[in-house]
N, C-alpha and C positions, 0 to 999 in steps of 0.2 A: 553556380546558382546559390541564390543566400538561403541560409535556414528558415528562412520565415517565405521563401519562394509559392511555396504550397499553399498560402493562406489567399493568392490570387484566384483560387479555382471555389467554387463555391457548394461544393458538398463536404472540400475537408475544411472551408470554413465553418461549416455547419457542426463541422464534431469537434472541433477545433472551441468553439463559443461552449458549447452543448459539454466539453472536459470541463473549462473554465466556470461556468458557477458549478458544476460538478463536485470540481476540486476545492472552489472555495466554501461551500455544504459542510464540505467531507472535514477541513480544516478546523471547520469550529467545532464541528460532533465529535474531535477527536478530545478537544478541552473539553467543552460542558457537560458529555454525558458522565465521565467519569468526576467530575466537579458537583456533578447533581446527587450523586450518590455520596462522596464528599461530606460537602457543607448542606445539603439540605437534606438529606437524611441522616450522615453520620455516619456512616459507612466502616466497618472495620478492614482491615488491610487485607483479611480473608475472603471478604465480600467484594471490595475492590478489586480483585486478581481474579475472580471469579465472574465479576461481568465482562475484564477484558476477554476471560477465556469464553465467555459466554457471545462475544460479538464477532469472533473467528473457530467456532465449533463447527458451521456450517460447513466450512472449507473440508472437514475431516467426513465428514456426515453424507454431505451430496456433490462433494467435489469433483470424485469420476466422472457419475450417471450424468452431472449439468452439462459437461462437454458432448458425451454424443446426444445429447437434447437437441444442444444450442446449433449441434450441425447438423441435426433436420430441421429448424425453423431459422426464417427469416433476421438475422441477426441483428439489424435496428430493430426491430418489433423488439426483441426479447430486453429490450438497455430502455426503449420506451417506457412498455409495464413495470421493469424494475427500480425504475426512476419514480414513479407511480406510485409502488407497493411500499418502496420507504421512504417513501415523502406520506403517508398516512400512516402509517408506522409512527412515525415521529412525532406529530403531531397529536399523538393522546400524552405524550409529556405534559407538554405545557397545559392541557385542558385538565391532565388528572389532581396537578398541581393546583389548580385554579379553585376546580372542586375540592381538595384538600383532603385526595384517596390516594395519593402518588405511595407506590411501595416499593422497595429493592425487588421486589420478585414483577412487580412490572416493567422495572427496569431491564431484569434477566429476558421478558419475553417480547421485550421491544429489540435487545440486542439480539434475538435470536432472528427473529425477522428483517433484520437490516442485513445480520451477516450471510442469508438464504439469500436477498435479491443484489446484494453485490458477488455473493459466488455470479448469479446468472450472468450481471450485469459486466463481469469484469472479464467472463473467459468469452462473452459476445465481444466486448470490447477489444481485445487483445486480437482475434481474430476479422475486427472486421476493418482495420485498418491496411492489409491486402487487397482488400477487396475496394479499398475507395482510389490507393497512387499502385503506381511499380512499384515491384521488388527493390530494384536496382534506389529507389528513391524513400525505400524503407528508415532507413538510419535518419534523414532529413525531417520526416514524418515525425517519427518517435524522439528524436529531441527538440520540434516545436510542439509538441505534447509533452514532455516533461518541463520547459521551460513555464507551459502555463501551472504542473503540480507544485513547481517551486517559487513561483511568485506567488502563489495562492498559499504556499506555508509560509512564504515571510511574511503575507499580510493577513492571512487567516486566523492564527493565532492569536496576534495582541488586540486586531479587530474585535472577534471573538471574546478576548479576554475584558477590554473595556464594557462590548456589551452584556456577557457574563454580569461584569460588576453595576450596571448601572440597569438591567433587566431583570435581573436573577437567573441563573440556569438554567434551569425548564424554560423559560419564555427565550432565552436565546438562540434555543434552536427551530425558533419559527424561523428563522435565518437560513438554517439548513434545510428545513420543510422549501422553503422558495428556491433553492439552489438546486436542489432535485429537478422541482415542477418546472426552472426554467429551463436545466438540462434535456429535458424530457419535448420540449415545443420545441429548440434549436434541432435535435434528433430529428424533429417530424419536417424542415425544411430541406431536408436532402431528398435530392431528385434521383439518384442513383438506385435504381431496384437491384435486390439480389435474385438470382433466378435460381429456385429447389432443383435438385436433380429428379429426375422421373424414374432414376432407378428402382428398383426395388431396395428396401433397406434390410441391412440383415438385423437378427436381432440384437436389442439394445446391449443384452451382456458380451455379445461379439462386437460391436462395436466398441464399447468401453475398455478390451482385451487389445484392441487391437493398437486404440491408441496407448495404453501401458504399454504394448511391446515395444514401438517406436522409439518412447522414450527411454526405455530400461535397454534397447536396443542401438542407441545412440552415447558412447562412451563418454562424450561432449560433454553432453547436455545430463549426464546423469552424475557427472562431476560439477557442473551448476547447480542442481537440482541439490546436492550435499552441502554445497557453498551457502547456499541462500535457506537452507534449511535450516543450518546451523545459527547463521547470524541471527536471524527469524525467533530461533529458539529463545536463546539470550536477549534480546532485546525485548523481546515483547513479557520475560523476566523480570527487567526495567522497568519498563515504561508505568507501570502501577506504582512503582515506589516512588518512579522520578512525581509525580501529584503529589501522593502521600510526603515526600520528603519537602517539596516547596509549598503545598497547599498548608501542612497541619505542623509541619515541624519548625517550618521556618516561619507560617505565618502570612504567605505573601497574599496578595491578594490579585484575584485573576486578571486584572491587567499587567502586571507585572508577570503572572507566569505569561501571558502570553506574548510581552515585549520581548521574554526572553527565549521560547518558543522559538520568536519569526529569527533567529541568528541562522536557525537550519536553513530557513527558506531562503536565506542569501545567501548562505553555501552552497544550496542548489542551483541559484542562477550564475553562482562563478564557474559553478561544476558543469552546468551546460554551454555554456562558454567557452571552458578549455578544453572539454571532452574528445572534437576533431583533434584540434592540436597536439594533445597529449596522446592520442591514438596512432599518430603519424610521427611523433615524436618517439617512442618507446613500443609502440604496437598494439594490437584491438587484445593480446591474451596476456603482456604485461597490466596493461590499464585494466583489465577485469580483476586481477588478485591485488591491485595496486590499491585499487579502490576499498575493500573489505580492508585491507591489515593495516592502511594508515590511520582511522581514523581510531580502530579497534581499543589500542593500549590507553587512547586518550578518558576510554569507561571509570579508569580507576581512580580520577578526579574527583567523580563524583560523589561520593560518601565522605569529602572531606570540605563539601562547600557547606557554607555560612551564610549570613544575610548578612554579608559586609562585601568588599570588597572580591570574596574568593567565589562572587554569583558568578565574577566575568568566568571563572573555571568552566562551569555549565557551558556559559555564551560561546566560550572557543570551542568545546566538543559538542556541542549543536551544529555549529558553523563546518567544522570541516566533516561531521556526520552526515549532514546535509550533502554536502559538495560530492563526498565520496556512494552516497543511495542513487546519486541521480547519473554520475559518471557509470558507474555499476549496472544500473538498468538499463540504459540505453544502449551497452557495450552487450549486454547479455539477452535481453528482448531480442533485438533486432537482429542478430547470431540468428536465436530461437524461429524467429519469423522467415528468414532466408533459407532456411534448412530444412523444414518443413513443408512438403505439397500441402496446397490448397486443402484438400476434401480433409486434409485430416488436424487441419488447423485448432478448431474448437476442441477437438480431442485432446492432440498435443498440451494446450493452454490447458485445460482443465486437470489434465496428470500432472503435470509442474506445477500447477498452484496447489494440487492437494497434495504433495510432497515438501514443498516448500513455506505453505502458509498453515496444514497441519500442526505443524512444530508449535504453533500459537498459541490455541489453547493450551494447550500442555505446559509452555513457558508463563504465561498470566495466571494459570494454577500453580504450579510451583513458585511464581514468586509470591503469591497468596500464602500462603503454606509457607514456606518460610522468612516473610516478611512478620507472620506471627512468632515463628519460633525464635528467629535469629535477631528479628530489626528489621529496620528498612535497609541500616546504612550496610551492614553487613552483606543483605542480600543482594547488594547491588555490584559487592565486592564479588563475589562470586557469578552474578553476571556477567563482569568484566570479564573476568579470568576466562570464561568460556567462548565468550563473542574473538575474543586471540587467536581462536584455533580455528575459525570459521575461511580463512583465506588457504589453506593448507589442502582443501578440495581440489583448489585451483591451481595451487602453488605446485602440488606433485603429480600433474595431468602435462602432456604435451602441451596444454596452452601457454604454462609457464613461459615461453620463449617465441610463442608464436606471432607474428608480425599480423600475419593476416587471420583471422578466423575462416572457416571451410564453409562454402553453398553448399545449394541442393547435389552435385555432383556429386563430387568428393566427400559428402562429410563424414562418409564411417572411419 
């Protein structure tokens, strides 16, 4: 069956459409909010590290309790509302701007509000794609779902980036405000109901307990949970400087950073592409640590690019960054999805992301903090160095050699 087999059935074409302006929303708000703080306020490197940490604080905050929520309610209901709550979230950007009240501290409490309804939005998400194909049809799922995150990062960025430069920032994420609101109506055309259980529920902190045990319970998956934690950590270190270093140091102007942006999004669609083949080629637990350490060494380019010739530097470690996030997720989700019962799905997702997307904040504030003290270029050197050791989760676990990744049977 071909990977796009699934888009014949029309409730996963519904979440399927309903990812895609999702994805492409989420693309541009990853250039303009921190561009808005930028060039239109002025923003220092401490500030900027600071709202990155401020738009994944939620993850550490309400990361647990959202999972046993999300699995007593309705699981499209909860990606409906949250598609809702940040798409009007969003939108007093551009109106504050307009008015000529916009502040960094409204920036901090818009980020805080996006990153509360994508925690809901993302551990409904992750969980509710069981619930629409088979298990057994999970992996084909989940890489015509990253196919649409990485065509939507090759074009979402320099898209983004033009209209950044020809709308100003604040107004460019009316783009995103509509990428919500449209993800939110494709949501509401699937016919498929989830049906609650009539159990009795125990309490929320037993519930929340139960799903940490699972996963602290799961050898696997708690050598993933380290792997992705790590990289997570370091990177989102980056990614404040990576602005800071093309927006103020080099100059460039957001069409450019975003042409050079989309190089990830076409390493992503090569990485969905060859991710079967390389899995059957080498194995589903080489291709998971294969994916983190190649592209990792290529970090230490970065503090040595220029606006000449050494941007293509950037473009090649975009490209195969790209290629190796999407290879990486689909190999390790879809693990995560097959190895988990049902009832405890939302749980599951919700202890791994606040394991793994925790790391965030704390990385976006350390790179704050010492993009002041150190530099940008510097601190990025030391992101490098760290984002190296992130495969070494993987690399000294049984998966190192393994062919196959374990189901729900076998997996302890």
């Amino acid at each position: 069956m071909s990977r796009f087999g699934l888009l014949r059935e029309h409730d996963f074409r519904g979440l399927f459409l309903a990812d895609t302006a999702s994805q492409a929303g989420t693309q541009i708000l990853m250039l303009a909010l921190p561009l808005v703080a930028v060039t239109a306020l002025r923003a220092s490197e401490f500030e900027v590290g600071l709202l990155a940490a401020c738009q994944t604080l939620a993850f550490v905050m309400i990361g647990l309790p959202a999972g046993a929520i999300v699995d007593r309610l309705r699981k499209r209901a909860v990606m409906i509302v949250s598609d809702w709550a940040r798409a009007a979230a969003l939108v007093s950007v551009p109106l504050a701007w307009w008015l000529d009240v916009l502040s960094i501290y409204q920036l901090y409490a818009v980020a805080l509000v996006l990153g509360v309804f994508t925690v809901f939005f993302d551990v409904a998400y992750q969980s509710y794609l069981p619930h629409l194909v088979e298990r057994e049809r999970l992996v084909e799922g989940n890489s015509a779902l990253e196919v649409v995150r990485t065509v939507a990062q090759l074009g979402g960025p320099s898209a983004g980036g033009y209209l950044i430069q020809f709308l100003s920032a604040p107004f460019a994420l009316v783009a995103t405000v509509a990428g919500f609101a449209w993800s939110a109506l494709c949501l509401g055309t699937i016919r498929k109901r989830e049906t609650l259980s009539r159990e009795r529920r125990a309490h929320l902190g037993k519930e929340i307990a139960e799903g940490v045990r699972f996963v602290f319970g799961q050898r696997l998956l708690r050598r993933i949970a380290g792997c992705t934690a790590t990289s997570n950590l370091f990177g989102a270190m980056a990614q404040p400087m990576i602005v800071l270093l093309l927006a103020r140091e080099l100059g460039l102007g957001a069409g450019a950073i975003g042409l050079l942006m989309a190089a990830g999004g076409l390493g992503g669609v090569i990485g969905a592409l060859l991710n079967a083949r390389l899995s059957r080629l080498v194995g589903q637990g080489p291709t998971m640590w294969l994916a983190i350490a190649v592209p990792a060494p290529l970090m230490f380019m970065l503090p040595w690019v220029e606006a000449d010739w050494r941007l293509g530097l950037f473009a090649l470690f975009e490209f195969v960054g790209g290629a190796g996030v999407v290879v990486y997720n689909v190999t390790q989700l879809s693990f995560r999805q097959s190895i988990t019962p049902e009832p405890l799905l939302g749980r599951m997702n919700a202890t791994m992301r606040f394991l793994v997307w925790g790391t965030l904040p704390l990385g976006g504030l350390l790179g704050g903090v010492l993009g002041e003290v150190i530099g940008v270029r510097n601190t990025l050197l030391v992101a490098a160095g760290g984002a190296c050791l992130a495969f070494l989760w993987v690399f000294t676990s049984p998966m190192r050699t393994m062919r196959e990744l374990p189901v729900l049977e076998d997996s302890r």
